[in-house]
N, CA, C and O atoms as a printed pandas DataFrame, in Angstrom:
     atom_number atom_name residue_name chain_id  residue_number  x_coord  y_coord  z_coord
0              1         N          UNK        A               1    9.549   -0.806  -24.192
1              2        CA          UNK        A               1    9.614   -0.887  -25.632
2              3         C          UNK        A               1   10.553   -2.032  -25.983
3              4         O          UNK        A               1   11.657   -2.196  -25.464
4              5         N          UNK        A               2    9.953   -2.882  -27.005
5              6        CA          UNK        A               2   10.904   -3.865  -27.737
6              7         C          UNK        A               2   10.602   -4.382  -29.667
7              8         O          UNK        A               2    9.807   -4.120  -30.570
8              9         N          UNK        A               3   11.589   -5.068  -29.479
9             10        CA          UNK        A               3   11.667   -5.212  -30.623
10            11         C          UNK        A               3   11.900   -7.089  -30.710
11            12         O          UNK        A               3   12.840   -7.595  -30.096
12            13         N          UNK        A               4   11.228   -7.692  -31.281
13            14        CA          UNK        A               4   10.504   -9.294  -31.627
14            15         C          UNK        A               4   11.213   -9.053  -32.994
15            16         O          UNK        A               4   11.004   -8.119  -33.768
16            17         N          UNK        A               5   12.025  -10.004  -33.123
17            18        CA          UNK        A               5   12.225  -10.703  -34.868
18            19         C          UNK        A               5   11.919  -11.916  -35.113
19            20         O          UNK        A               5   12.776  -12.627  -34.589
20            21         N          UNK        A               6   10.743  -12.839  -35.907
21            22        CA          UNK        A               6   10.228  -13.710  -36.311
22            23         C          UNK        A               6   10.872  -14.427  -37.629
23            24         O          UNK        A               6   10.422  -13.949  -38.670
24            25         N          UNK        A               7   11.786  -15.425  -37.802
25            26        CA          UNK        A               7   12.006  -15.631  -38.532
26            27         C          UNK        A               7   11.200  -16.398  -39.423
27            28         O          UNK        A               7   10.163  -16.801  -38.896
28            29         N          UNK        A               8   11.391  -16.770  -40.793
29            30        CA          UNK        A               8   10.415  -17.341  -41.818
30            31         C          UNK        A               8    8.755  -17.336  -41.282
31            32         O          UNK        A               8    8.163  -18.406  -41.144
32            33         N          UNK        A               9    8.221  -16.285  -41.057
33            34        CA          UNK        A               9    7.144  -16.075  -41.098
34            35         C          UNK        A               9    6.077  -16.335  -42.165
35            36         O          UNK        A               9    5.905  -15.315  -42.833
36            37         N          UNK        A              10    5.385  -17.250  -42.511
37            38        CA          UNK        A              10    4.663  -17.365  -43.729
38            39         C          UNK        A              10    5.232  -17.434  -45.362
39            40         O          UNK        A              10    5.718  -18.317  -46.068
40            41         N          UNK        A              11    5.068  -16.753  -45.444
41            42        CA          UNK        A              11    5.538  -16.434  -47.201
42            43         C          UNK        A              11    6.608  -15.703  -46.858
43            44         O          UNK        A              11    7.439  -15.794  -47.762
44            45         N          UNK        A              12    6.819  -15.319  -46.364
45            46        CA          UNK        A              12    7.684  -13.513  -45.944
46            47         C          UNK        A              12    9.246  -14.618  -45.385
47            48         O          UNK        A              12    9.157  -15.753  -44.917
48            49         N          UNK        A              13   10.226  -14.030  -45.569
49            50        CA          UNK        A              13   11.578  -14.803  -44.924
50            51         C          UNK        A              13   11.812  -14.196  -43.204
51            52         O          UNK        A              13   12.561  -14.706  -42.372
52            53         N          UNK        A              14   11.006  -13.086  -43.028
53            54        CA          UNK        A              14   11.313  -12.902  -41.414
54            55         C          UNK        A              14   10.605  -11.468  -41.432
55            56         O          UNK        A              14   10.689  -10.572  -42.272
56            57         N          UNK        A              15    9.645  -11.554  -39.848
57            58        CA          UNK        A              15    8.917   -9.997  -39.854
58            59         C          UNK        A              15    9.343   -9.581  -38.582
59            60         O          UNK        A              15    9.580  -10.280  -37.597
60            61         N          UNK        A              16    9.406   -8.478  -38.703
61            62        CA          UNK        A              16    9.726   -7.425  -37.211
62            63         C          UNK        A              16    9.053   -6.611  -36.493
63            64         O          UNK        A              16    8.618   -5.610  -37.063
64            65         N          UNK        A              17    8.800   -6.779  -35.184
65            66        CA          UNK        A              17    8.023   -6.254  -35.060
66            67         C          UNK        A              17    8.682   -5.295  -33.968
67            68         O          UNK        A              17    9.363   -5.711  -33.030
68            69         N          UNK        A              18    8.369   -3.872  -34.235
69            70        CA          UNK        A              18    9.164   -3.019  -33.293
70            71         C          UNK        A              18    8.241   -2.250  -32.278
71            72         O          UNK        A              18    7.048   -2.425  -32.526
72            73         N          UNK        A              19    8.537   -1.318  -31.032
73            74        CA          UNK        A              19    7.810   -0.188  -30.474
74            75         C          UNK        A              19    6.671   -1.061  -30.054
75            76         O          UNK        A              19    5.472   -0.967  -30.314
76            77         N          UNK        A              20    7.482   -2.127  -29.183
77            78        CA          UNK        A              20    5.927   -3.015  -28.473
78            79         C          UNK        A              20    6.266   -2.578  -27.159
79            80         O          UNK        A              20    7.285   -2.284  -26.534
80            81         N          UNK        A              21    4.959   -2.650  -26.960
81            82        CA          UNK        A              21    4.812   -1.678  -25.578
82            83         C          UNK        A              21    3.790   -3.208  -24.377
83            84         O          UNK        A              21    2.675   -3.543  -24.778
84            85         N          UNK        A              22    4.150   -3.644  -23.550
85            86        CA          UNK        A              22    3.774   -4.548  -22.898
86            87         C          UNK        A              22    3.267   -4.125  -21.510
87            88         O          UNK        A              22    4.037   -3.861  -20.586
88            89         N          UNK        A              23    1.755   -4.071  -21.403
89            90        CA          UNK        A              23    1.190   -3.737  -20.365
90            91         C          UNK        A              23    0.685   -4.345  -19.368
91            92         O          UNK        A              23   -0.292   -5.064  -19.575
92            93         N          UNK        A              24    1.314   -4.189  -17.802
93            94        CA          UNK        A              24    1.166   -5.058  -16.895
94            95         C          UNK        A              24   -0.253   -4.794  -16.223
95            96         O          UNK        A              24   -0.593   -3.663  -15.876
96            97         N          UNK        A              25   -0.915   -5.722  -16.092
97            98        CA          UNK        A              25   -2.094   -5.505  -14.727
98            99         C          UNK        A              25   -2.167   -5.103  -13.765
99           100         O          UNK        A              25   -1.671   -6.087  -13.215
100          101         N          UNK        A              26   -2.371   -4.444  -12.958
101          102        CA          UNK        A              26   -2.165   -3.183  -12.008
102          103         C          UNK        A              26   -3.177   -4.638  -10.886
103          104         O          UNK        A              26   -4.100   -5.411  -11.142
104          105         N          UNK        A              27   -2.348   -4.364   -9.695
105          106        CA          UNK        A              27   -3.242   -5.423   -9.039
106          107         C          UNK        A              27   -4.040   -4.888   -8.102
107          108         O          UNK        A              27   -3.345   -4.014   -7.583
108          109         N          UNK        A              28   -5.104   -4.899   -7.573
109          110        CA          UNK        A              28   -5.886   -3.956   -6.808
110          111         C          UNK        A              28   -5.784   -4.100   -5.464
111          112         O          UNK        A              28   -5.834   -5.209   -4.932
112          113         N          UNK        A              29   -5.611   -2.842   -4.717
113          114        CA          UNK        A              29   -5.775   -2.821   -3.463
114          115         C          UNK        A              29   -6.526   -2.559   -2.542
115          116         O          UNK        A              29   -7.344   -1.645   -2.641
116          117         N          UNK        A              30   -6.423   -3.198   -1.606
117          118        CA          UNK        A              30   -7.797   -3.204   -0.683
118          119         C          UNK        A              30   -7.194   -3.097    0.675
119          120         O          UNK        A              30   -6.288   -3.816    1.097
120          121         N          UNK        A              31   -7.933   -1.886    1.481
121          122        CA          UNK        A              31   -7.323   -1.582    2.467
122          123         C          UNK        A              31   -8.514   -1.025    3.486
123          124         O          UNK        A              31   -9.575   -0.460    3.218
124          125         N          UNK        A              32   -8.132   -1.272    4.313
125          126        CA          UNK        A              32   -8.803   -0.529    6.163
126          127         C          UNK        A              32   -8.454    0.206    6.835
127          128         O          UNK        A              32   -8.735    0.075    8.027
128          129         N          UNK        A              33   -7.730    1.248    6.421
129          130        CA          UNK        A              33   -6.755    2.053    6.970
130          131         C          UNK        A              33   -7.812    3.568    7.357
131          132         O          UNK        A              33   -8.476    4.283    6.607
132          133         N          UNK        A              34   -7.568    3.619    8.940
133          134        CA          UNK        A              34   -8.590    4.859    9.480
134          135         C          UNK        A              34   -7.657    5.567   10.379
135          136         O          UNK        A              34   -6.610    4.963   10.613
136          137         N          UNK        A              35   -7.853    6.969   11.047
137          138        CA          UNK        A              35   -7.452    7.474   11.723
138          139         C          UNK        A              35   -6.789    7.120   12.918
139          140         O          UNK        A              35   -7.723    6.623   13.547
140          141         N          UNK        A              36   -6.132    7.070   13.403
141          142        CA          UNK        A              36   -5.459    6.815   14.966
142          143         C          UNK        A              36   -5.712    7.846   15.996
143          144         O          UNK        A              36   -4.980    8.829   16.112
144          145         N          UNK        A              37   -6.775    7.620   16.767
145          146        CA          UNK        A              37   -7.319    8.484   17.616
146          147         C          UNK        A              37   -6.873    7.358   19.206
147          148         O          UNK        A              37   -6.521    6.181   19.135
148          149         N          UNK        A              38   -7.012    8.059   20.318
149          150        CA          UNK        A              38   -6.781    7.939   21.647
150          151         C          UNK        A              38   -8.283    7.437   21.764
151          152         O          UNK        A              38   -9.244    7.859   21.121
152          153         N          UNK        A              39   -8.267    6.183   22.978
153          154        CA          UNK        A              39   -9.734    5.446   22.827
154          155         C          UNK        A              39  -10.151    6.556   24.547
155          156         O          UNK        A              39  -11.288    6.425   25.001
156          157         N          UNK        A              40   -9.745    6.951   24.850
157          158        CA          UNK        A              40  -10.335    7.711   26.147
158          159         C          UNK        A              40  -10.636    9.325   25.298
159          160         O          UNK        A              40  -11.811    9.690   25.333
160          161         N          UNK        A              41   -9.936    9.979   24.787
161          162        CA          UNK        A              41  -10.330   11.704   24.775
162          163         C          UNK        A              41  -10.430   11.905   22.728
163          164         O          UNK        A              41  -10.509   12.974   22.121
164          165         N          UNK        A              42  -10.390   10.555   22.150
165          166        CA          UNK        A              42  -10.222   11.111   21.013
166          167         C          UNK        A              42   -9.349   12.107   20.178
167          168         O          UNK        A              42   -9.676   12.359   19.019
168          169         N          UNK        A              43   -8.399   12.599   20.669
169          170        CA          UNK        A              43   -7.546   13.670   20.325
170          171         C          UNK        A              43   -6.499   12.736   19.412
171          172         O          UNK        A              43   -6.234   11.691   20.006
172          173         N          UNK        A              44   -5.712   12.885   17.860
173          174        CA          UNK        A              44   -4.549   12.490   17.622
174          175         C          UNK        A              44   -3.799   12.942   16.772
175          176         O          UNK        A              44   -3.094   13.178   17.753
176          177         N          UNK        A              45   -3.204   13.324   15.888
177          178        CA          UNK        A              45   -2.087   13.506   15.332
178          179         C          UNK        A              45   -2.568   14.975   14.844
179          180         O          UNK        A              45   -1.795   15.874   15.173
180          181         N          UNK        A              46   -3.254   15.209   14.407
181          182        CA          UNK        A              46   -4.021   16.257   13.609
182          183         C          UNK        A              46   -4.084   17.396   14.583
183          184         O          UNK        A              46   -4.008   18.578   14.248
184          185         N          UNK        A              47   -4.337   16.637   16.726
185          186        CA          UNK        A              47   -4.732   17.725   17.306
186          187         C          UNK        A              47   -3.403   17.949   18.263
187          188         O          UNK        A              47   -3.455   18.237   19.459
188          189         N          UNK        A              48   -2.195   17.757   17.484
189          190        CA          UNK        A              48   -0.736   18.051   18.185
190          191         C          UNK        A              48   -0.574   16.854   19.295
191          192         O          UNK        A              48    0.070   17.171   20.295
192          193         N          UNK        A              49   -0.975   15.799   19.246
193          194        CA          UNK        A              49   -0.547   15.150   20.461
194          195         C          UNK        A              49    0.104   13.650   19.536
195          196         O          UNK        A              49   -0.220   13.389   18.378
196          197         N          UNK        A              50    1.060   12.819   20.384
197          198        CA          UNK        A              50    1.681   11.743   20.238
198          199         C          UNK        A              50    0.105   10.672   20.248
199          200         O          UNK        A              50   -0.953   11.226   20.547
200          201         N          UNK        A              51    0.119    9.284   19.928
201          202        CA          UNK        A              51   -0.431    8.424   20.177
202          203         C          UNK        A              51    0.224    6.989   20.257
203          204         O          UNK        A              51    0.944    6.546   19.363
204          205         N          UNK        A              52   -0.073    6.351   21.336
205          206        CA          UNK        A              52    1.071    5.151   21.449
206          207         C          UNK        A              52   -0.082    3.631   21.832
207          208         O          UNK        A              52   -0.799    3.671   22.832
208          209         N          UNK        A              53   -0.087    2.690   21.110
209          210        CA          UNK        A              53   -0.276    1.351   20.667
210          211         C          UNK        A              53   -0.053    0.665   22.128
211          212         O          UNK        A              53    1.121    0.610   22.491
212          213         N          UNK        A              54   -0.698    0.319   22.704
213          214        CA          UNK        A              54   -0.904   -0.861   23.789
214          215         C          UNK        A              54   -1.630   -1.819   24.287
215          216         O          UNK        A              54   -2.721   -1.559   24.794
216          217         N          UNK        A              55   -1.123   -3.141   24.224
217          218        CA          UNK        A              55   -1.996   -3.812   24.827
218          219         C          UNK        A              55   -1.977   -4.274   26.103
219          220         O          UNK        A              55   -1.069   -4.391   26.926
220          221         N          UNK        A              56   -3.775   -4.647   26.132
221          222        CA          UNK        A              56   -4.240   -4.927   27.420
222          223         C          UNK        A              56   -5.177   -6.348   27.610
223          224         O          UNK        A              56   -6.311   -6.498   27.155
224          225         N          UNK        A              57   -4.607   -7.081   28.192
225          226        CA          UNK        A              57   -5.135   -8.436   27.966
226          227         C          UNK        A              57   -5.186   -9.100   26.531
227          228         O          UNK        A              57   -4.100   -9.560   26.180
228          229         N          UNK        A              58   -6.027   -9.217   25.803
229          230        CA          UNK        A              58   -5.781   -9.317   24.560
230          231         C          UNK        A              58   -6.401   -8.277   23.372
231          232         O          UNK        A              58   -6.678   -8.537   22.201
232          233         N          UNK        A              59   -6.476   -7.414   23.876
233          234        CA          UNK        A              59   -6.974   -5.837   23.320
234          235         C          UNK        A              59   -5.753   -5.270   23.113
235          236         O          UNK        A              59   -4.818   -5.475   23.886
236          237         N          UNK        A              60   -5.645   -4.419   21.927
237          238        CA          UNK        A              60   -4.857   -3.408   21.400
238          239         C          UNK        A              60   -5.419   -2.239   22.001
239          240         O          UNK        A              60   -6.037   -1.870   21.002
240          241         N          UNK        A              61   -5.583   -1.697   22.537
241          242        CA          UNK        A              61   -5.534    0.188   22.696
242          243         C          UNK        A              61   -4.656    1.251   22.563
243          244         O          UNK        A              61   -3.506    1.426   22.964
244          245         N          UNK        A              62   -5.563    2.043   21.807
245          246        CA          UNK        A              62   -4.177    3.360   22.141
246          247         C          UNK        A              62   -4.287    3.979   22.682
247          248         O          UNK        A              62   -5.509    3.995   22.830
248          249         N          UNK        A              63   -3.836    4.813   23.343
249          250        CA          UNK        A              63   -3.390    6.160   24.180
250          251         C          UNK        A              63   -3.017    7.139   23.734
251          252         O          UNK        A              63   -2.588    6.951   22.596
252          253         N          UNK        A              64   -2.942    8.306   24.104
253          254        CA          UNK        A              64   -2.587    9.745   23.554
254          255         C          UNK        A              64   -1.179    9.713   24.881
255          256         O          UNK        A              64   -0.887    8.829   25.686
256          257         N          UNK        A              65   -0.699   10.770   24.690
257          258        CA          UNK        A              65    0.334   11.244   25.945
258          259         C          UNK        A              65    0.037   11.849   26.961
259          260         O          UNK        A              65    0.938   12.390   27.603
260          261         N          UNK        A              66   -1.200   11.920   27.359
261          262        CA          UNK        A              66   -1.925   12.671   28.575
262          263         C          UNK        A              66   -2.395   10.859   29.519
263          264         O          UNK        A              66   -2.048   10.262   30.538
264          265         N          UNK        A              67   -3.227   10.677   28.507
265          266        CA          UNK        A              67   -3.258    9.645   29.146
266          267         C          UNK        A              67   -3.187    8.037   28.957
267          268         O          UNK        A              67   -4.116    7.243   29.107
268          269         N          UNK        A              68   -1.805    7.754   28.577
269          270        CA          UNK        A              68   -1.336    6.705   28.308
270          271         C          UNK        A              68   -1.106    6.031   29.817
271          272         O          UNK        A              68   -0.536    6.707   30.673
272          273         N          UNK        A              69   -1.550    4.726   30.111
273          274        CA          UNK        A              69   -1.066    4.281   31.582
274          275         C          UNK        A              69    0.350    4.065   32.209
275          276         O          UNK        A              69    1.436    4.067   31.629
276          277         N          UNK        A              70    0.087    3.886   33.482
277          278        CA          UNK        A              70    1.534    3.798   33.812
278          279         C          UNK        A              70    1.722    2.015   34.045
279          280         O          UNK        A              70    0.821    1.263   34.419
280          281         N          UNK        A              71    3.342    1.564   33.661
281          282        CA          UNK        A              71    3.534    0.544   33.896
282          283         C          UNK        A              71    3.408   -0.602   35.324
283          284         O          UNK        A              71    3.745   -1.780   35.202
């Protein structure tokens, strides 16, 4: 909320303008966001297990905690 004072406005010596309300554009979002499942048994968050992010050559995979590889 604000308040604008215009001085010598037209004929008028000054107008006011109060209870302005200034509304921003909401910017839209766009997203790809899907489940995180284990690429071997499918099991993840939903079915009590951890899931952990690894890559392999130039592949991302994830893993669950059963069978995440060893180093």
């Amino acid at each position: 909320m604000s308040q604008i004072l215009i001085p010598e406005f037209g004929k008028t010596k000054s107008l006011l303008f109060q209870d302005l309300y200034f509304v921003a554009k909401k910017a839209p979002v766009k997203s790809t966001v899907k489940e995180v499942t284990c690429n071997i048994c499918q099991k993840g968050l939903e079915d009590g297990v951890s899931v952990t992010a690894k890559r392999i050559g130039v592949n991302l995979r994830l893993f669950c905690q059963y069978h995440l590889p060893e180093e």
